[in-house]
N, CA, C and O atoms as a MOPAC input file, in Angstrom:
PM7 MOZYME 1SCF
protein

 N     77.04700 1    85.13400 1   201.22600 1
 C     76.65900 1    85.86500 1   200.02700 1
 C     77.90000 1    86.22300 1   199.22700 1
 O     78.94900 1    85.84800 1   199.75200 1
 N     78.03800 1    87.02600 1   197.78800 1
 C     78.87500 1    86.82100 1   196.88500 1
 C     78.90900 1    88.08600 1   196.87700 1
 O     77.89600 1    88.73800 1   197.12900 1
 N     79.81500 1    88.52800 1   196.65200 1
 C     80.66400 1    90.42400 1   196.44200 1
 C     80.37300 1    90.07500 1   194.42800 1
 O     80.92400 1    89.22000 1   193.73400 1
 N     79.43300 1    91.01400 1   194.06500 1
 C     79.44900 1    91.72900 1   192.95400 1
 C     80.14500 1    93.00100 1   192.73700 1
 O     79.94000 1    93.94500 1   193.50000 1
 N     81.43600 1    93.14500 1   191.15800 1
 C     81.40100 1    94.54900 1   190.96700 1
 C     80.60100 1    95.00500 1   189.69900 1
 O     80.79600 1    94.47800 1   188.60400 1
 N     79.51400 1    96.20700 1   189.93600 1
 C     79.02000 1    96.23800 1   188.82700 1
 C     79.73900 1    97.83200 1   188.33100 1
 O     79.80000 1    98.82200 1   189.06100 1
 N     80.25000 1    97.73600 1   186.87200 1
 C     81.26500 1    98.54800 1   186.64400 1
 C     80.36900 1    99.28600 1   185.40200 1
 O     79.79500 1    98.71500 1   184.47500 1
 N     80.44600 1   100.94000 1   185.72500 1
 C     79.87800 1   101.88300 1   184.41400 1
 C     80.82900 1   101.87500 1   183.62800 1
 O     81.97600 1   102.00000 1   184.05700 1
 N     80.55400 1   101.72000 1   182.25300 1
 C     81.24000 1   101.96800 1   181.43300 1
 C     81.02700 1   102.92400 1   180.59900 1
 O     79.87200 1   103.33700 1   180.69600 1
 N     81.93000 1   103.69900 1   179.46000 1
 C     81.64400 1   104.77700 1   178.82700 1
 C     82.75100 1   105.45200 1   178.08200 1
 O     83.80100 1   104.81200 1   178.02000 1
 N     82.71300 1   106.69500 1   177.47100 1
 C     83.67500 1   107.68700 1   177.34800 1
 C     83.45000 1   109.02500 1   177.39600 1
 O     82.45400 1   109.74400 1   177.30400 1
 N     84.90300 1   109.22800 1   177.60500 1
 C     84.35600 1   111.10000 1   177.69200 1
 C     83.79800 1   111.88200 1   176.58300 1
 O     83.38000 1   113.03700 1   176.67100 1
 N     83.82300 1   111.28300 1   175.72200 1
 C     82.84700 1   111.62200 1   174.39200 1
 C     81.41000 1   111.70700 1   174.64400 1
 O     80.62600 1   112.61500 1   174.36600 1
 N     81.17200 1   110.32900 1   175.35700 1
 C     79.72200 1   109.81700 1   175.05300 1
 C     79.38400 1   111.00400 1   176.42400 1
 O     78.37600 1   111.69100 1   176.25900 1
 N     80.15100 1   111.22400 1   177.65600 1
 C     79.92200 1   111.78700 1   178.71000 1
 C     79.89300 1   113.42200 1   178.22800 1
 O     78.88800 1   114.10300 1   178.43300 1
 N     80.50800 1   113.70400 1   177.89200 1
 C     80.55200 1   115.57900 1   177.07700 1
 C     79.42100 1   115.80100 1   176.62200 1
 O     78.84300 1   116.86400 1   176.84800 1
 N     79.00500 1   115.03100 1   176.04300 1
 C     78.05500 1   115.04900 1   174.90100 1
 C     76.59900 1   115.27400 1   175.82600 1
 O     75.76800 1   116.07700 1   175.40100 1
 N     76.37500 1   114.60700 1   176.95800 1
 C     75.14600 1   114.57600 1   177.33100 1
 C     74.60300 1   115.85000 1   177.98700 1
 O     75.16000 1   116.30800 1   178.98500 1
 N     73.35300 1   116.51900 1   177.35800 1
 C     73.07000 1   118.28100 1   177.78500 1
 C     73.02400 1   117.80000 1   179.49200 1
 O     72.92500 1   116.68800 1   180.01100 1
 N     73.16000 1   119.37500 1   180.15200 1
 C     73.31800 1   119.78200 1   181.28300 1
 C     71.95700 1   118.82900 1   182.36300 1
 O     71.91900 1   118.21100 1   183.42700 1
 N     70.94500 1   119.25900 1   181.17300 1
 C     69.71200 1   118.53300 1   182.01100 1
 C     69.87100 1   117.61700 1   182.34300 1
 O     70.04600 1   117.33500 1   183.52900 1
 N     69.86300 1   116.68000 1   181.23400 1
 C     70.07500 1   114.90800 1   181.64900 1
 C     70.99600 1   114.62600 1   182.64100 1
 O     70.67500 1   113.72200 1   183.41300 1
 N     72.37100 1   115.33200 1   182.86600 1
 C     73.75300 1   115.56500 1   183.41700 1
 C     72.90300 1   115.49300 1   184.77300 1
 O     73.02100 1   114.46600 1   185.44100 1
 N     72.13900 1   116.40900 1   185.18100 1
 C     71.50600 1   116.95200 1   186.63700 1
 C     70.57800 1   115.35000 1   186.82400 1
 O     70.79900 1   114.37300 1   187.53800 1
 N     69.45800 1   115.66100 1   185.79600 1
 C     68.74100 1   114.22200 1   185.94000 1
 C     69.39000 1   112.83700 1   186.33900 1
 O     68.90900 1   112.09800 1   187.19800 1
 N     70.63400 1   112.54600 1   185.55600 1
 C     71.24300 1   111.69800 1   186.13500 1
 C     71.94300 1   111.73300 1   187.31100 1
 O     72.21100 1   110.64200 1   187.81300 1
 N     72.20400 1   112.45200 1   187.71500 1
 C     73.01900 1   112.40600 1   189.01100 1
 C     71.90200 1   112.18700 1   190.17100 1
 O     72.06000 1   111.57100 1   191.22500 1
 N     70.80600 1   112.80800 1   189.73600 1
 C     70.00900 1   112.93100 1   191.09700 1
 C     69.37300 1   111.15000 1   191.03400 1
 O     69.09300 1   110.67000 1   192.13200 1
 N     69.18800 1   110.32500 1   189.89100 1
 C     68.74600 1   109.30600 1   189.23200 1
 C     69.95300 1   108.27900 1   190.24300 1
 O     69.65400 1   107.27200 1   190.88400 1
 N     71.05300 1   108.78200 1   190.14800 1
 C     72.53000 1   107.90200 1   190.43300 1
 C     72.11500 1   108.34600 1   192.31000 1
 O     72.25800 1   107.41000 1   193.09600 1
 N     71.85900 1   109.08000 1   192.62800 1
 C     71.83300 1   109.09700 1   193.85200 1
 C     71.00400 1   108.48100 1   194.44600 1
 O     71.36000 1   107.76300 1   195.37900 1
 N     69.19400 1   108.61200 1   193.95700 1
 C     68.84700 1   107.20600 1   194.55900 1
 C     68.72100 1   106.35800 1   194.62800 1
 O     67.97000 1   105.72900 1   195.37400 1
 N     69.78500 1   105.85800 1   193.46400 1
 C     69.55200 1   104.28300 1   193.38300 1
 C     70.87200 1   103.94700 1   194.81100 1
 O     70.87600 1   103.02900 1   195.63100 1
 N     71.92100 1   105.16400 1   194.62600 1
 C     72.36300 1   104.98300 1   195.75400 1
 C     72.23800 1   104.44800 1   197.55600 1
 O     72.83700 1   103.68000 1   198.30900 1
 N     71.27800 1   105.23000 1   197.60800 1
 C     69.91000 1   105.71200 1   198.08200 1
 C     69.85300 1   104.30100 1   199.05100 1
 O     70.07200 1   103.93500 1   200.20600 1
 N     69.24600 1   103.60800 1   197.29200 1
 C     68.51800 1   101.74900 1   197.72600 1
 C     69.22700 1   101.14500 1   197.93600 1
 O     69.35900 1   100.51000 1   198.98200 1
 N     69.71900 1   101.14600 1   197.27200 1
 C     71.10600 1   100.31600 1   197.31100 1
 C     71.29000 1    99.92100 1   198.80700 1
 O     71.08100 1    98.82300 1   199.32300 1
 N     71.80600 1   101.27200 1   199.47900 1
 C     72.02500 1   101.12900 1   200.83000 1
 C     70.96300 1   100.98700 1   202.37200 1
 O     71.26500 1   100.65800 1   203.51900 1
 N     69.87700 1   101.33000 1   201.86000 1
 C     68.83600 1   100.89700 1   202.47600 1
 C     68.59400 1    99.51200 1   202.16100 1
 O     67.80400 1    99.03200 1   202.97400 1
 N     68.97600 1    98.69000 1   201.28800 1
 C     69.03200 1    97.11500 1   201.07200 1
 C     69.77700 1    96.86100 1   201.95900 1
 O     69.48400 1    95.97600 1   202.76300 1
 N     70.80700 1    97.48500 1   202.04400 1
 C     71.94800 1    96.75900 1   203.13200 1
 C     72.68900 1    95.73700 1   201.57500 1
 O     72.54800 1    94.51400 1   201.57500 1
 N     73.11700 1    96.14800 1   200.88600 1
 C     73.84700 1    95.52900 1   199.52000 1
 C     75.04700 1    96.04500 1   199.34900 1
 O     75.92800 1    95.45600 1   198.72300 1
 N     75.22000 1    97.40300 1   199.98800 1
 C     76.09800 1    98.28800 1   199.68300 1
 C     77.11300 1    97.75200 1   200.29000 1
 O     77.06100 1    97.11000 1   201.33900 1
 N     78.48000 1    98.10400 1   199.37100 1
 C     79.56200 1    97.77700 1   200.17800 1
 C     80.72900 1    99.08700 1   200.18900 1
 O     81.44900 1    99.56100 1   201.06800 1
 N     80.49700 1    99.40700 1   198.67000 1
 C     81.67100 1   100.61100 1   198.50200 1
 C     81.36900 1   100.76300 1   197.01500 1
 O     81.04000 1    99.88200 1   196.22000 1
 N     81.53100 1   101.92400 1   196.83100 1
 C     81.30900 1   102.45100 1   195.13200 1
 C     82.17400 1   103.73700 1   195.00100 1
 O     82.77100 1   104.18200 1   195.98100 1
 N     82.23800 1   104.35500 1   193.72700 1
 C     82.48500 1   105.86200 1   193.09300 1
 C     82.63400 1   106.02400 1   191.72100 1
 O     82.91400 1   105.21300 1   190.83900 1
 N     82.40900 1   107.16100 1   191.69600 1
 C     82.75500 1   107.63200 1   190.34000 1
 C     83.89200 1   107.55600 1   189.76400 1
 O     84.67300 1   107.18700 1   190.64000 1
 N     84.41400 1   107.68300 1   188.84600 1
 C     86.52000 1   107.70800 1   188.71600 1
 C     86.50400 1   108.47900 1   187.57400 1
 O     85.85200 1   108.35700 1   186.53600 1
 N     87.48100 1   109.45000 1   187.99200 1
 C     88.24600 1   110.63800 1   186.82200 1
 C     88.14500 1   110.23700 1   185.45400 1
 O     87.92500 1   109.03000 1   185.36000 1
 N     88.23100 1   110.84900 1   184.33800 1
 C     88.82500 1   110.58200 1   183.04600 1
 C     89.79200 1   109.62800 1   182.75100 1
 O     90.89700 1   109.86200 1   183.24000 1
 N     89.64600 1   108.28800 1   181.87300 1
 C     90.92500 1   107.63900 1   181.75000 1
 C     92.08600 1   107.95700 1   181.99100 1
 O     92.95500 1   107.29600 1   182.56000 1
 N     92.16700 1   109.67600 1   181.27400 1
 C     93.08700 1   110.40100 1   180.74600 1
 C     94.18800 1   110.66000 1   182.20100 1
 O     95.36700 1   111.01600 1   182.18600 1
 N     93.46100 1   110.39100 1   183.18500 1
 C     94.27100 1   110.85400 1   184.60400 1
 C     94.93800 1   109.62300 1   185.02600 1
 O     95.73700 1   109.63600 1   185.96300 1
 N     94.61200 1   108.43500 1   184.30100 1
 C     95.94900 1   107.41600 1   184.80200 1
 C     97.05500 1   107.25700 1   184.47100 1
 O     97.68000 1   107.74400 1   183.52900 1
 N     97.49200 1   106.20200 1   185.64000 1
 C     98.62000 1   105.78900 1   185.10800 1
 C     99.06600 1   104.64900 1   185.14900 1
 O     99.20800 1   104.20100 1   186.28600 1
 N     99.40300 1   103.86100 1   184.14000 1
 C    100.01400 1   102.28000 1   184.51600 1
 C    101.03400 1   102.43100 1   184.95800 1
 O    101.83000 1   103.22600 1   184.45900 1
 N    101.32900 1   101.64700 1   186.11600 1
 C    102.35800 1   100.93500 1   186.76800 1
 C    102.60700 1    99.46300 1   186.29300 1
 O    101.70600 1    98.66700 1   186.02700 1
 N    104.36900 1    99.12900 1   186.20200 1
 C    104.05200 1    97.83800 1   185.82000 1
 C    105.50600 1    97.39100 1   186.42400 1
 O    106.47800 1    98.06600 1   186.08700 1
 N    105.66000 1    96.46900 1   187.15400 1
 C    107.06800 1    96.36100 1   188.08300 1
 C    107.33900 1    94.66300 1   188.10700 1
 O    107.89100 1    93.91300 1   188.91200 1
 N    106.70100 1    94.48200 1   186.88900 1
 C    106.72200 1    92.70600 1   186.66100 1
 C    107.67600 1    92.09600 1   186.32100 1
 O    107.76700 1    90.89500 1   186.57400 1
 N    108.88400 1    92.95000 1   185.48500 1
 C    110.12200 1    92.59400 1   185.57100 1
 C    111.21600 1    92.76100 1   186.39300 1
 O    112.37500 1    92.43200 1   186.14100 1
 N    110.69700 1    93.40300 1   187.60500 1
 C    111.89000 1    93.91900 1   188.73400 1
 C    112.06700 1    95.23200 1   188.30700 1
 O    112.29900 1    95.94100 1   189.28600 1
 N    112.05600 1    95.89400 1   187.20400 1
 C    111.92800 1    97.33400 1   186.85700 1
 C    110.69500 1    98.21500 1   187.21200 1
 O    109.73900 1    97.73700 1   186.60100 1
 N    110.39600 1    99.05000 1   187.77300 1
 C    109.24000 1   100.07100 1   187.83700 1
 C    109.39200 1   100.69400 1   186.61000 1
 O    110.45900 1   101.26400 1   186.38100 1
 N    108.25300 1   100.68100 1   185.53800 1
 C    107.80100 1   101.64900 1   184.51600 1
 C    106.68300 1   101.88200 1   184.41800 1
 O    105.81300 1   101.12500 1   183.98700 1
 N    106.50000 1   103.56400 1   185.02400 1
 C    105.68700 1   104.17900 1   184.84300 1
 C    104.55200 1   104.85700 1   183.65600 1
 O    104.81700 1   106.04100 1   183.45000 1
 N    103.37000 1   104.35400 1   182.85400 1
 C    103.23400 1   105.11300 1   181.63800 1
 C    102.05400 1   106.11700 1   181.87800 1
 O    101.29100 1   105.89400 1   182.81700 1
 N    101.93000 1   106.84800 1   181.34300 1
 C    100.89000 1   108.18500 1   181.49400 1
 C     99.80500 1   107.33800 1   180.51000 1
 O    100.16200 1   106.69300 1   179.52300 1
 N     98.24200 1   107.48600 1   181.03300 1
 C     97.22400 1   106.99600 1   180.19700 1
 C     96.92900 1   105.64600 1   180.85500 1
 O     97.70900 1   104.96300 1   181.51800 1
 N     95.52700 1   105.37000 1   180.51300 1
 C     94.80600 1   104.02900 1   180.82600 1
 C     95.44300 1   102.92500 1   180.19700 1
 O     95.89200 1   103.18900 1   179.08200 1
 N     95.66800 1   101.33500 1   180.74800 1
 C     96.36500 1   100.27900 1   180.27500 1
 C     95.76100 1    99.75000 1   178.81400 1
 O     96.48800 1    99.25900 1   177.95100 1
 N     94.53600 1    99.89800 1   178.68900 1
 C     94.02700 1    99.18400 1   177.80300 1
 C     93.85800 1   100.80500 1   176.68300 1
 O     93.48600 1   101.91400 1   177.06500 1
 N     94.25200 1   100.41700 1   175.37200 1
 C     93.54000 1   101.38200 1   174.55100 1
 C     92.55000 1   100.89600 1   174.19900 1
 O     92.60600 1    99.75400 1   173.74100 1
 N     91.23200 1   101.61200 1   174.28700 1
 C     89.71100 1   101.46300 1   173.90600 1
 C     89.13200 1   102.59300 1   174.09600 1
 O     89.51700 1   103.40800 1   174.93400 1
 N     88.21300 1   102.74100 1   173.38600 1
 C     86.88500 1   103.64900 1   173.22600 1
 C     86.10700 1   103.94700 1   174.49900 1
 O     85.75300 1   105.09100 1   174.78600 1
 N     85.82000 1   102.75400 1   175.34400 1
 C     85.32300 1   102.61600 1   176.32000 1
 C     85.90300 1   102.64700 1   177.49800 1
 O     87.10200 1   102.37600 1   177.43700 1
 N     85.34900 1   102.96200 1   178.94000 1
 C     86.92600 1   102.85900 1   180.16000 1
 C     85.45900 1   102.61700 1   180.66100 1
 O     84.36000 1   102.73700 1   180.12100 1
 N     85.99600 1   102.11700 1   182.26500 1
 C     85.30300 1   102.45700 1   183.32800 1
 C     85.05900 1   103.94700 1   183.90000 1
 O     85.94800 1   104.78800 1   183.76600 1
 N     83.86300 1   104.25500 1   184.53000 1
 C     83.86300 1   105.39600 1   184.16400 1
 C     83.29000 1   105.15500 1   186.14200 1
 O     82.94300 1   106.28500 1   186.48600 1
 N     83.21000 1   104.71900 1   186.68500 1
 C     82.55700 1   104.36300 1   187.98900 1
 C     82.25000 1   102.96500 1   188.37900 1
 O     82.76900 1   102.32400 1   187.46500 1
 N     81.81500 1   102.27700 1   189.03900 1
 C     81.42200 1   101.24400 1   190.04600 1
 C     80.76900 1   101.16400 1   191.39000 1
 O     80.60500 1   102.17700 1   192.07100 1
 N     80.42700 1   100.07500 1   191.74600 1
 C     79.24500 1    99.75000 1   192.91900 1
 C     79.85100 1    98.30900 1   192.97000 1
 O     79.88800 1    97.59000 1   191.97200 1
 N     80.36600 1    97.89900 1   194.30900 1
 C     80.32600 1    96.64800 1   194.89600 1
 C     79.33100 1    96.57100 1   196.01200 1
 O     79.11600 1    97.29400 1   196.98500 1
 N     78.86000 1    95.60300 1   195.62000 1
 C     77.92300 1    95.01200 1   196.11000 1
 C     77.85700 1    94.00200 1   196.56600 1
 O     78.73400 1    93.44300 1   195.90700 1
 N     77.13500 1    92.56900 1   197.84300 1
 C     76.71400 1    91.71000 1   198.60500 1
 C     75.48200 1    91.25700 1   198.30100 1
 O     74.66300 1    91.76900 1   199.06400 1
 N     74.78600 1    90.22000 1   197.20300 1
 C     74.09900 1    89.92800 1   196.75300 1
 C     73.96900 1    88.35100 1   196.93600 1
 O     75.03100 1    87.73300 1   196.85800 1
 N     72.66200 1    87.52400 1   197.19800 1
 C     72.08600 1    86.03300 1   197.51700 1
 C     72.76400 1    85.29300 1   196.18600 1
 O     72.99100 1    84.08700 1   196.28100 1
 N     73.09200 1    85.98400 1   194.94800 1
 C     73.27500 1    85.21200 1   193.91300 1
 C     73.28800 1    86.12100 1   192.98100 1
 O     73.09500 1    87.29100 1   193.31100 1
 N     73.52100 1    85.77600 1   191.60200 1
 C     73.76200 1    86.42600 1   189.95100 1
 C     73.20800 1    87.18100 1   189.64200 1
 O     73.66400 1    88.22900 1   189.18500 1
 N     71.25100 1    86.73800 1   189.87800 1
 C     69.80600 1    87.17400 1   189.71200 1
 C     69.72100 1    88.48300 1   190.06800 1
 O     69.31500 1    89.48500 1   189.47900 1
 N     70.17300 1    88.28600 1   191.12600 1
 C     70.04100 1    89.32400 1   192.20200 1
 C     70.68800 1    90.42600 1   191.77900 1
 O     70.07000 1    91.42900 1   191.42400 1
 N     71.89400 1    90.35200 1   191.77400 1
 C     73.16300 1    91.14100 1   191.17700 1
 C     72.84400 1    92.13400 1   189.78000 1
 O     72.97300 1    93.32600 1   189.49700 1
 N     72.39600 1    90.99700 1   189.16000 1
 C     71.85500 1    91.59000 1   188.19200 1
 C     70.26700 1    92.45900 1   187.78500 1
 O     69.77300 1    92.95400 1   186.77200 1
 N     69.96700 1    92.32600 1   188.88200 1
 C     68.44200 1    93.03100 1   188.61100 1
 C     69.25900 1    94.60400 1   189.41800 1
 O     69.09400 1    95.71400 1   188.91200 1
 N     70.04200 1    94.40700 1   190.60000 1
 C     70.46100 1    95.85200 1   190.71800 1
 C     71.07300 1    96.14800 1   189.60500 1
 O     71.07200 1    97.34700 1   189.32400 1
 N     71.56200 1    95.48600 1   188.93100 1
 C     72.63200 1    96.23600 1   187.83300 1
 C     71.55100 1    96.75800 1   186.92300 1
 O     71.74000 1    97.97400 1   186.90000 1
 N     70.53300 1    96.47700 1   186.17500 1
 C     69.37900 1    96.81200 1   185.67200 1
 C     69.14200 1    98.14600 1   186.20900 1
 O     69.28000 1    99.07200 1   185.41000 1
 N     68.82100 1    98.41900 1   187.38000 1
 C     68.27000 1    99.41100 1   188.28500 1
 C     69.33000 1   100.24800 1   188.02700 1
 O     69.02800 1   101.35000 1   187.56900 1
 N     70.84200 1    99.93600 1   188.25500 1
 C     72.21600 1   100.93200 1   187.95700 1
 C     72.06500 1   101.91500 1   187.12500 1
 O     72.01600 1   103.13400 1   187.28900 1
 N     71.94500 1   100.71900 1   185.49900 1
 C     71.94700 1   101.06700 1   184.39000 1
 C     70.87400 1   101.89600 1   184.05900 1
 O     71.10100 1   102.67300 1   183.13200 1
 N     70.06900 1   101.92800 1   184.42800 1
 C     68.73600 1   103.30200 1   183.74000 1
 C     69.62000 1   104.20800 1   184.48100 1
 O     70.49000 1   104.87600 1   183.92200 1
 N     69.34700 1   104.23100 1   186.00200 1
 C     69.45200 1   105.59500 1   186.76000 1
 C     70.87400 1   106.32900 1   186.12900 1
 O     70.85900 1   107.54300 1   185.92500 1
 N     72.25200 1   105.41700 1   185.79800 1
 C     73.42900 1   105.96400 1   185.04100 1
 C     73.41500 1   106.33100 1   183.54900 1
 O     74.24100 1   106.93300 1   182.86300 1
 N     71.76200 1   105.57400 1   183.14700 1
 C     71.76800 1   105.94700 1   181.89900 1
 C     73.02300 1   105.15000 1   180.92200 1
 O     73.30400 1   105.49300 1   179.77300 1
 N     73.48100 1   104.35800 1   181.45500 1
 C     74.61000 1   103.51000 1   180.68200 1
 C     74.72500 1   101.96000 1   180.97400 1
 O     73.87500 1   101.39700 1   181.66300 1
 N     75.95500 1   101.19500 1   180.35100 1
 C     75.99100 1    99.72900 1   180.58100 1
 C     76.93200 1    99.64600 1   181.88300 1
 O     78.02800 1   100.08100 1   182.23600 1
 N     76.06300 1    98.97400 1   182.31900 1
 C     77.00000 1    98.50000 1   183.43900 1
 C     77.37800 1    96.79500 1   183.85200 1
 O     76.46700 1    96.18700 1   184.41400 1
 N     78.81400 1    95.96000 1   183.55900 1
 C     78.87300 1    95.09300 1   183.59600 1
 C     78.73200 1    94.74200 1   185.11700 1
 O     78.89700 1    95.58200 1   186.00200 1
 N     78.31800 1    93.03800 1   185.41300 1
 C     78.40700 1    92.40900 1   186.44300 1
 C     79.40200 1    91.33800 1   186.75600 1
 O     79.39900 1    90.36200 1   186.00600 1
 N     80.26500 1    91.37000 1   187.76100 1
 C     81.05200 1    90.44600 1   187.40100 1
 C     81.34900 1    89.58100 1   189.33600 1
 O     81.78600 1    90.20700 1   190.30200 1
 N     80.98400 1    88.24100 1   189.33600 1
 C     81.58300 1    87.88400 1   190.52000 1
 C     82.70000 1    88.31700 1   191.31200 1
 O     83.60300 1    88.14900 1   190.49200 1
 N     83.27500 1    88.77500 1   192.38300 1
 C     84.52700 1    88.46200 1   192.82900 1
 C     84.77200 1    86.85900 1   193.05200 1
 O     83.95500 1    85.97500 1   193.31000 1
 N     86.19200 1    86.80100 1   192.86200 1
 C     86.64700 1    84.69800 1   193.57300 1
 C     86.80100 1    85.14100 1   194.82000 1
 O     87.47500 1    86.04900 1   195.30500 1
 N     85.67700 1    83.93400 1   195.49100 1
 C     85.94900 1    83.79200 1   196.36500 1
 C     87.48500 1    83.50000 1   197.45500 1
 O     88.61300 1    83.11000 1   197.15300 1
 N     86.85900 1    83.90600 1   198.81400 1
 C     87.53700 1    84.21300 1   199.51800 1
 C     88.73300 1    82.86000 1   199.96200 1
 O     87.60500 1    82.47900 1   200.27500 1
 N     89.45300 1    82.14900 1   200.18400 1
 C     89.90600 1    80.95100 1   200.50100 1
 C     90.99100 1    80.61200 1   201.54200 1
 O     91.31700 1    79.44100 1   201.73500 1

């Protein structure tokens, strides 16, 4: 079988913004899809992840270590969490990601890992 990561995306805008209720609703929504997830036996490893705002690029590609404060990519959007997953195929992958996406209330991309060799 094929290692899917299916990755939330978002911002802390779009995340601030959402009232307390939905906030509760979703989490409890994110938990059981958790839930299935792992009662599928699909589960491999997931979490939530901090604010862009808490990274940091590392980049040591020239033999120099430089450290920068902030996410690598500037965009609107970051990852905001993930779910790897063990799925028969794409289909598959993607109908949990479907299931992701309501319960997170957001987009969540699907993307193969390359295989192992």
């Amino acid at each position: 079988m094929t290692q899917y990561l299916l990755s939330v995306h978002g911002n802390d805008e779009i995340y601030a913004a959402v009232p307390a209720d939905d906030q509760q609703r979703m989490f409890a929504q994110v938990g059981k899809f958790n839930e299935d997830i792992m009662a599928a036996g699909v589960f491999l490893f997931g979490g939530g992840l901090e604010s862009a705002t808490t990274a940091t690029v590392v980049d040591a590609s020239s033999g120099e270590t430089v450290m920068t404060d902030g996410p690598y990519l500037e965009t609107k959007e970051h990852i905001g969490g993930f779910w790897i997953l063990e799925a028969p195929d794409m289909d598959a992958a993607l109908e949990w990601a479907a299931k992701g996406s309501a319960a997170c209330m957001g987009k969540v991309e699907v993307r193969p890992f390359q295989p192992n060799e």
